[in-house]
C-alpha positions as MATLAB code, in Angstrom:
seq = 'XXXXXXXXXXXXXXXXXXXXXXXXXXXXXXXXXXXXXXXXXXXXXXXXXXXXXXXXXXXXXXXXXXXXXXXXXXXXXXXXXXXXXXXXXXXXXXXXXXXXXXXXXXXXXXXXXXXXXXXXXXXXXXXXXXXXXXXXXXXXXXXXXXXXXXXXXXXXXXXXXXXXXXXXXXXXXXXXXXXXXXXXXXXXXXXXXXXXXXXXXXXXXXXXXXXXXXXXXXXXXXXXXXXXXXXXXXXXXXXXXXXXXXXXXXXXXXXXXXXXXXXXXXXXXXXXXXXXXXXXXXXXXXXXXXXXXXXXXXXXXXXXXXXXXXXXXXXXXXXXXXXXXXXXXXXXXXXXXXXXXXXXXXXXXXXXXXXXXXXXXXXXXXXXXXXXXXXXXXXXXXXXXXXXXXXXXXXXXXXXXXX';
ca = [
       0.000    0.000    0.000;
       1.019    3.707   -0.894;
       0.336    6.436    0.903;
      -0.199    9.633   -1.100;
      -0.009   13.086    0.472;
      -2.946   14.601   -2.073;
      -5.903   13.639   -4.489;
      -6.039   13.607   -7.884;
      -5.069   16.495   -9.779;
      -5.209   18.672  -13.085;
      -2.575   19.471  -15.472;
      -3.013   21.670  -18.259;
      -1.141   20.468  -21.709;
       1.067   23.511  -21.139;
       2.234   22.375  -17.905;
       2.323   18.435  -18.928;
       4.826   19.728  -22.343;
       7.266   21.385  -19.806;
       7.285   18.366  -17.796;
       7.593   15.636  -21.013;
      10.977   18.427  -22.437;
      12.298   18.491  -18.619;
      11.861   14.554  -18.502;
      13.713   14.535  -22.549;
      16.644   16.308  -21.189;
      16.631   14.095  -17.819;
      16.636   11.152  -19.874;
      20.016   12.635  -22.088;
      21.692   14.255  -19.326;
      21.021   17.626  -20.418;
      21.577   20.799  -18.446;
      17.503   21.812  -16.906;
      16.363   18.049  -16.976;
      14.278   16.969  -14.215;
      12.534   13.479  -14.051;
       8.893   13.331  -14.305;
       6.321   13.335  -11.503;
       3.192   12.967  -12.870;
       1.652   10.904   -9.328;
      -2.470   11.512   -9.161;
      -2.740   13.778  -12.285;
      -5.382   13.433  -14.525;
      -4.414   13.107  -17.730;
      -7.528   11.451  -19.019;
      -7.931   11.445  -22.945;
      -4.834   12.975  -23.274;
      -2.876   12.439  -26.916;
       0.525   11.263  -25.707;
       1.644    8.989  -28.912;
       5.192    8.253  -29.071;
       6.031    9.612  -26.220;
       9.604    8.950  -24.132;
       8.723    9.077  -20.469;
      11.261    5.964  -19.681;
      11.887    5.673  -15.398;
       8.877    8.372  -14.867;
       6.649    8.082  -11.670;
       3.446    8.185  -12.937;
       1.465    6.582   -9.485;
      -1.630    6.863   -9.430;
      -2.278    8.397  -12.638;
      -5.278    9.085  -14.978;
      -4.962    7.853  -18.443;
      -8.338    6.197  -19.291;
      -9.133    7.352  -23.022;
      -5.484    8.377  -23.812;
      -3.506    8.421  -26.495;
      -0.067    6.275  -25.603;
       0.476    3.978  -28.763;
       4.238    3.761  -29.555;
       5.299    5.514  -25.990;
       8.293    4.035  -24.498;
       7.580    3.321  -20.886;
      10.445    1.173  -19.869;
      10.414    0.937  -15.747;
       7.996    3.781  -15.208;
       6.192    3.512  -12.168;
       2.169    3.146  -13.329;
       1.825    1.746   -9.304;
      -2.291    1.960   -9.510;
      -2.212    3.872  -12.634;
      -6.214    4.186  -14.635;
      -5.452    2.677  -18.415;
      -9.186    1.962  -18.739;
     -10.074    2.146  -23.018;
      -6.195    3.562  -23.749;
      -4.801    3.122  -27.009;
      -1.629    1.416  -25.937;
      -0.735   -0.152  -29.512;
       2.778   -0.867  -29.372;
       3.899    0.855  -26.334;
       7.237   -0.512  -24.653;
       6.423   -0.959  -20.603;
       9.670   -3.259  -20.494;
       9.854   -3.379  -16.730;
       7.408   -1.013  -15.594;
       5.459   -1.159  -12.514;
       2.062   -1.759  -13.111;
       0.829   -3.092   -9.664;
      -2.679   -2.297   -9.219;
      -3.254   -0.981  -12.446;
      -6.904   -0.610  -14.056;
      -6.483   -2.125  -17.768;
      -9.985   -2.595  -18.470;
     -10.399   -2.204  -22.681;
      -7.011   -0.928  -22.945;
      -5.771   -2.000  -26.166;
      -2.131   -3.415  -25.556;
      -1.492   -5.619  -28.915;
       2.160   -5.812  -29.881;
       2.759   -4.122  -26.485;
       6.653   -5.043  -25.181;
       5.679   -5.984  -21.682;
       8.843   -7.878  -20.729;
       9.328   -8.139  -17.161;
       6.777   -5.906  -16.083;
       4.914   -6.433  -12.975;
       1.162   -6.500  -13.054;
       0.202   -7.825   -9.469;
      -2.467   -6.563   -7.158;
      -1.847   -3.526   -5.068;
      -3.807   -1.123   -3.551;
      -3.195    2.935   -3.122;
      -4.330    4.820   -0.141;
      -5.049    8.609   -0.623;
      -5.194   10.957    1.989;
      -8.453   12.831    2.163;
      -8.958   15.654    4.058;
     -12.223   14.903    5.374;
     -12.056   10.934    5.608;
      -8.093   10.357    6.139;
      -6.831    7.547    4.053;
      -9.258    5.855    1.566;
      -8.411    3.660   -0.816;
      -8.200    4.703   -4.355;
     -10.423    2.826   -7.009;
     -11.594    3.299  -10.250;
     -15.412    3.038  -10.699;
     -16.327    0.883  -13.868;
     -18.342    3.217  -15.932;
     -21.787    1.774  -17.410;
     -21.120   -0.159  -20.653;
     -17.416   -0.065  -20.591;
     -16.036   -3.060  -21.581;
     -14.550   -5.520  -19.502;
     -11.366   -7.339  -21.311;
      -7.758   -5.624  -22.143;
      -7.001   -6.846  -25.452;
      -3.125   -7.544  -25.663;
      -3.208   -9.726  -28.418;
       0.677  -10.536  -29.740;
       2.045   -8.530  -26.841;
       5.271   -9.476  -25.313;
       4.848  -10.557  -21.455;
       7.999  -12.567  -21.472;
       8.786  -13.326  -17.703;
       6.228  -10.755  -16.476;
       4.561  -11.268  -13.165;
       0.409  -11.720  -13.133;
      -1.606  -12.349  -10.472;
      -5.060  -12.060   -8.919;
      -8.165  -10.349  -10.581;
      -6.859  -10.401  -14.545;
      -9.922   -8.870  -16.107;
     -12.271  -11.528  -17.011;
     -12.633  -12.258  -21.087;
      -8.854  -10.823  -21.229;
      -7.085  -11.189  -24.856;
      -3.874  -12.795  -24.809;
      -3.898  -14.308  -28.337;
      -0.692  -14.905  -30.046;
       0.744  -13.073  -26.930;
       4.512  -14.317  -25.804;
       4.052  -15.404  -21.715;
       7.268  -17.533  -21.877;
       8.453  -17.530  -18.446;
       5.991  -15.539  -16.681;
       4.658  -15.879  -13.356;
       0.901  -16.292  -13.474;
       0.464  -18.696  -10.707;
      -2.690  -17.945   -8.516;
      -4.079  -15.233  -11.322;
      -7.869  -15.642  -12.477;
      -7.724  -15.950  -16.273;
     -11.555  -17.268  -16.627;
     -13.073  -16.706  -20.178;
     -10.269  -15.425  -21.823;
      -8.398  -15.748  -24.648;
      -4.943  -17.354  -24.843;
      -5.094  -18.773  -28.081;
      -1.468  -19.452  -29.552;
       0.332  -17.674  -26.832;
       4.040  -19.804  -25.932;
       3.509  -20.566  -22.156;
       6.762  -22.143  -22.441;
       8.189  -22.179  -19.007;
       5.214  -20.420  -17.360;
       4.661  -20.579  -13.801;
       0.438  -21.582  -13.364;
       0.362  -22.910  -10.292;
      -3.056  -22.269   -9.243;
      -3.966  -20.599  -12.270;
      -7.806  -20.397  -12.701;
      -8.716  -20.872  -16.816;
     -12.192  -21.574  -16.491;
     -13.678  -21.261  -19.810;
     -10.694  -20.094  -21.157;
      -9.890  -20.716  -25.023;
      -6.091  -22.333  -25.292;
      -6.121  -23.509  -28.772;
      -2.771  -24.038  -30.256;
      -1.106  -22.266  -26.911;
       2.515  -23.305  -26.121;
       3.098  -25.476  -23.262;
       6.589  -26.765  -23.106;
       8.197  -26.911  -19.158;
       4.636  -25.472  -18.149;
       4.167  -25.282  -14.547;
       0.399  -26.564  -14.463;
       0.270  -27.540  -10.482;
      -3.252  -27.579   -9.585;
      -4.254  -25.130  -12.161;
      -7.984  -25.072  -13.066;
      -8.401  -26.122  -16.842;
     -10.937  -26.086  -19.529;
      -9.676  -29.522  -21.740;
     -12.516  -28.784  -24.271;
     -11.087  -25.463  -24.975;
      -7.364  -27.033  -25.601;
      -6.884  -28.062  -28.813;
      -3.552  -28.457  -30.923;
      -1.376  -27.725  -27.865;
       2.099  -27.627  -28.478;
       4.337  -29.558  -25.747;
       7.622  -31.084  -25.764;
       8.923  -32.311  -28.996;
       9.929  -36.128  -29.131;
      13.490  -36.828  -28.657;
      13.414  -38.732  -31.957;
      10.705  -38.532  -34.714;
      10.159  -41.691  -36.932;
       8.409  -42.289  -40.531;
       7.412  -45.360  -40.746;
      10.773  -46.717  -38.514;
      13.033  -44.477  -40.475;
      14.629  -41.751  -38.242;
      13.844  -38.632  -39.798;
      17.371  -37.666  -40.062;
      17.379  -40.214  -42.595;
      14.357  -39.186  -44.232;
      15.321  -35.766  -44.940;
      19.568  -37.005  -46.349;
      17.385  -38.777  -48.746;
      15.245  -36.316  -49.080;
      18.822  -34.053  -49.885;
      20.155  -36.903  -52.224;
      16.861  -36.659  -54.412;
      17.557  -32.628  -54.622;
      21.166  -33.241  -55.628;
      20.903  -35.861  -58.302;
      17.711  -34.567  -59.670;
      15.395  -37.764  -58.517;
      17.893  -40.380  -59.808;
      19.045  -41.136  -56.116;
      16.958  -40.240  -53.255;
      13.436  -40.303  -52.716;
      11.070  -36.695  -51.932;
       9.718  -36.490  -48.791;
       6.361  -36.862  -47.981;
       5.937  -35.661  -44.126;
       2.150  -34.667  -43.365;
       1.528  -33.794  -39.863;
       5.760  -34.177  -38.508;
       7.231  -32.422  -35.793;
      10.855  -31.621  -36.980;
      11.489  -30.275  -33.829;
      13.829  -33.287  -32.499;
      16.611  -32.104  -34.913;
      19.230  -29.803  -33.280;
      18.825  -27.113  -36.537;
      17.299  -26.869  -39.788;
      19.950  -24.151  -40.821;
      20.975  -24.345  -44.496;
      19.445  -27.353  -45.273;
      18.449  -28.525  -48.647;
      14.522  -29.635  -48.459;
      13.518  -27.928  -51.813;
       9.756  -29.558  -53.175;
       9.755  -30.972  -49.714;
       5.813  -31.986  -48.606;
       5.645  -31.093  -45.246;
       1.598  -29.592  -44.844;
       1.187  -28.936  -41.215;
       4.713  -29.447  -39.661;
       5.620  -28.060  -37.041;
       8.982  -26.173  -36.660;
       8.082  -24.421  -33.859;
      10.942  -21.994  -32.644;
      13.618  -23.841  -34.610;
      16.583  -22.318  -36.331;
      16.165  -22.311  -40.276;
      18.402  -19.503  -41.362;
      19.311  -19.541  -44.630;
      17.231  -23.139  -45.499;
      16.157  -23.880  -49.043;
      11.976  -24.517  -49.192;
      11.741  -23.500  -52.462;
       8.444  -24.756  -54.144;
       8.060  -26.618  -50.677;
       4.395  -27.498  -50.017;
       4.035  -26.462  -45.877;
       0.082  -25.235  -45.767;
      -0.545  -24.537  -42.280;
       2.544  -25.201  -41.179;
       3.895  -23.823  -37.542;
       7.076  -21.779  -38.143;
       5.819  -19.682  -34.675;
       8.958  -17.563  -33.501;
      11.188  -19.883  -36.176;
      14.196  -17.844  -37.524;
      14.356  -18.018  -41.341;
      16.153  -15.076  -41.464;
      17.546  -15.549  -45.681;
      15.442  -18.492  -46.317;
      14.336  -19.208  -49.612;
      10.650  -19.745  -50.009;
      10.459  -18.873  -53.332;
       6.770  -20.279  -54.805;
       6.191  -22.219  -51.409;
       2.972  -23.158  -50.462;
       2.236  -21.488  -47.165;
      -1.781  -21.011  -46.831;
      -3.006  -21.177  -43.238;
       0.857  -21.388  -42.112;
       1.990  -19.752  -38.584;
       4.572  -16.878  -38.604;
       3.786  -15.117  -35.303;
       7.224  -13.717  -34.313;
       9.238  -14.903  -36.687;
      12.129  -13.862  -38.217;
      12.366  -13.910  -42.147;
      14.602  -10.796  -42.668;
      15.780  -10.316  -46.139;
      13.671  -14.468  -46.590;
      13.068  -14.972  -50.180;
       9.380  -15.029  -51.031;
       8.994  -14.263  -54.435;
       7.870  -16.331  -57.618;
      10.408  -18.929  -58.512;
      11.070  -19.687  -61.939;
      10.152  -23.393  -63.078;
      11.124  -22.746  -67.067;
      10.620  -20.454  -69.602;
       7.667  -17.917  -68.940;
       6.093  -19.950  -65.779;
       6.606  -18.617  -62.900;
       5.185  -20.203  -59.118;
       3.503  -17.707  -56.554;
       4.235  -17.944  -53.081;
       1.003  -18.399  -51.491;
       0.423  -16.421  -47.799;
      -3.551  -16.613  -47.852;
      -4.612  -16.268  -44.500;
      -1.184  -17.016  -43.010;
      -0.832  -15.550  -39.784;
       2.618  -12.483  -39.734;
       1.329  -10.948  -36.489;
       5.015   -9.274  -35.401;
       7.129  -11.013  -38.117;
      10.100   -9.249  -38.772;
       9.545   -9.625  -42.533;
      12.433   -6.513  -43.121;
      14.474   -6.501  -46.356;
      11.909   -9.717  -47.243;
      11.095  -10.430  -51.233;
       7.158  -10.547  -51.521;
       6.918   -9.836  -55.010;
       3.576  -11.186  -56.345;
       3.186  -13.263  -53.382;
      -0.226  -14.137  -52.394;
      -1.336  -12.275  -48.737;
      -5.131  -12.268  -49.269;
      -6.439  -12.342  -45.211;
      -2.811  -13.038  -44.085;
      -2.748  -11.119  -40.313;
       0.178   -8.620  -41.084;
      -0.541   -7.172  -37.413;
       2.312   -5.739  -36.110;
       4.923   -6.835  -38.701;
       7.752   -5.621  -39.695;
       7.979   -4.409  -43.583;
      10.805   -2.153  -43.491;
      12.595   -2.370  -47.446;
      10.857   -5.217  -48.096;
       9.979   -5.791  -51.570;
       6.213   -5.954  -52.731;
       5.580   -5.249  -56.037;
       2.677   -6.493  -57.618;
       1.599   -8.539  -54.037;
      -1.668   -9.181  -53.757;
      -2.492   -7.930  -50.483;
      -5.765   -7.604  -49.968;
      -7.148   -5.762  -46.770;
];
């Protein structure tokens, strides 16, 4: 508990610019810089985009309604801070305190939450006429009742108690955090990597988990919904076998068929494999491989050759393919939350004179890829989720993008 030595009070823009330019300076060691103390003020509705106030103390603070997509709020104090309906698209709250905090409709996808603290806590005021009271913030009629941080980073950040019922946490990254004991009823975790993830205790009734992450998952006594769980991802075998043949083997033959042009070799055929039990997929050869719905979950693929590969809905989730070549792969449905596919081709390959294959993205799922420097030219993205990614210099002439 905090004990504050006023209420809740105004700031005119005027007064809330000379603090943000005193915090600027603070922040760069400039002569006249002065950290920002922005405890109790209301700063409801407020337009704050962008904004830098890194290490401010912000406790108790009025933001519902504002304006704070793209701020960088690394290890502010927020200690019982109103967020209710923010826009907080993309903010960076990389350690910040956010104890206490009312996050009711904020809108927190592709937040960076890493290591921030989002426990109970409570805030005692000091009223004049009562004494200490304890600060709350009324839910308004209507409001809605769910923070949507859909694809938001929450690596190793701590949750616990009342998480607002219906919450969005789809696609979101809660690898190592500490949720044990938090009420997570009704909401949506769909996709998120829970990898690691303390939920001891952890109440998910009527929770949707589809596809979620759950490898060195802490479940202890935690309160789940098994009809609301499917396609989880756990631990990968330590060896995967076709038909008795290690895959290993499989996929040298697989390499011997590329390199001799079919006379050696045989193409593989791999519906439904997890290629996760080999150390790396770096570099490899697996051109025309048929691998619909594998799973390469997290694994390193920089630089590997897919061309003309046929993986619809495959799960490259967090995967680096940073230089691949995916030339006219077949990718519908396919997973790329998080992953990396800087300067990946993605193009049309050539298959002789005047035909050309499309790579095909329909309805793949980019939310945060880092798709920088990438070759998209005519590639297919007709309801592919772009949310969040990264397009900077990539190439995308004559895509078909569609919304």
């Amino acid at each position: 508990m905090i004990q504050a030595s006023k209420l809740v009070q105004s700031m005119d823009f005027a007064e809330l610019k000379k603090a943000i330019d005193a915090h600027g300076r603070y922040l760069t060691g400039k002569s006249g810089g002065r950290r920002a103390v922005l405890n109790h003020v209301d700063l409801s509705h407020c337009a704050l985009q962008g904004v830098d106030l890194t290490e401010a103390e912000m406790t108790g603070v009025l933001l519902n309604g504002a304006i704070l997509s793209g701020a960088r709020l690394d290890r502010v104090v927020m200690f019982g801070a109103d967020l209710r309906d923010a826009d907080m698209r993309g903010v960076s709250l990389v350690k910040a305190d956010l104890r206490g905090a009312c996050l009711r409709g904020a809108n927190l996808a592709g937040a960076d939450l890493t290591e921030c603290d989002l426990r109970e806590g409570l805030i005692a005021l000091l009223d004049a006429d009562t004494g200490f009271r304890i600060l709350r913030h009324d839910k308004k009629a209507g409001e809605l009742s769910y923070a949507l941080l859909t694809g938001a980073n929450l690596e190793r950040a701590q949750v616990s108690g009342q998480v607002p019922c219906s919450a969005d946490f789809r696609d979101a990254d809660l690898s190592g955090a500490s949720l044990s004991g938090a009420r997570l009823c009704n909401a949506v975790l769909d996709g998120a990597d829970l990898t690691n993830a303390q939920l001891f205790h952890t109440d998910f009734a009527g929770a949707s988990m589809k596809r979620t992450v759950m490898v060195g998952t802490n479940l202890a006594d935690a309160l789940l919904d098994p009809g609301h769980m499917d396609e989880v991802l756990k631990a990968p075998p330590t060896v995967f076998y076709i038909d008795d043949v290690p895959l290993s083997e499989v996929l040298a033959s697989h390499k011997r068929w590329c390199d001799t042009d079919g006379a050696d070799g045989e193409a593989a055929k791999l519906e439904d494999v997890d290629f996760r039990s080999l150390a790396s997929l770096a570099g490899r050869q697996l051109t025309a491989i048929s691998a619909p719905r594998g799973i390469f979950f997290g694994m390193k693929m920089k630089g590997a050759q897919l061309q003309g590969s046929d993986l619809t809905g495959a799960d490259f989730r967090g995967a680096d393919l940073e230089g691949a070549d995916l030339r006219g792969a077949r990718l519908a449905d396919a997973q790329f939350v998080r992953a990396n596919l800087r300067g990946a081709k993605l193009g049309p390959l050539m298959i002789g004179e005047g035909r050309v294959l499309r790579t095909d993205l329909t309805r793949a799922s980019l939310r945060g890829a880092d798709l920088t420097g990438a070759d998209l030219r005519h590639a297919r993205l007709l309801e592919s989720d772009r949310t969040g990614a990264k397009l900077e210099g990539a190439k995308l002439a004559q895509a078909e993008m569609g919304r």
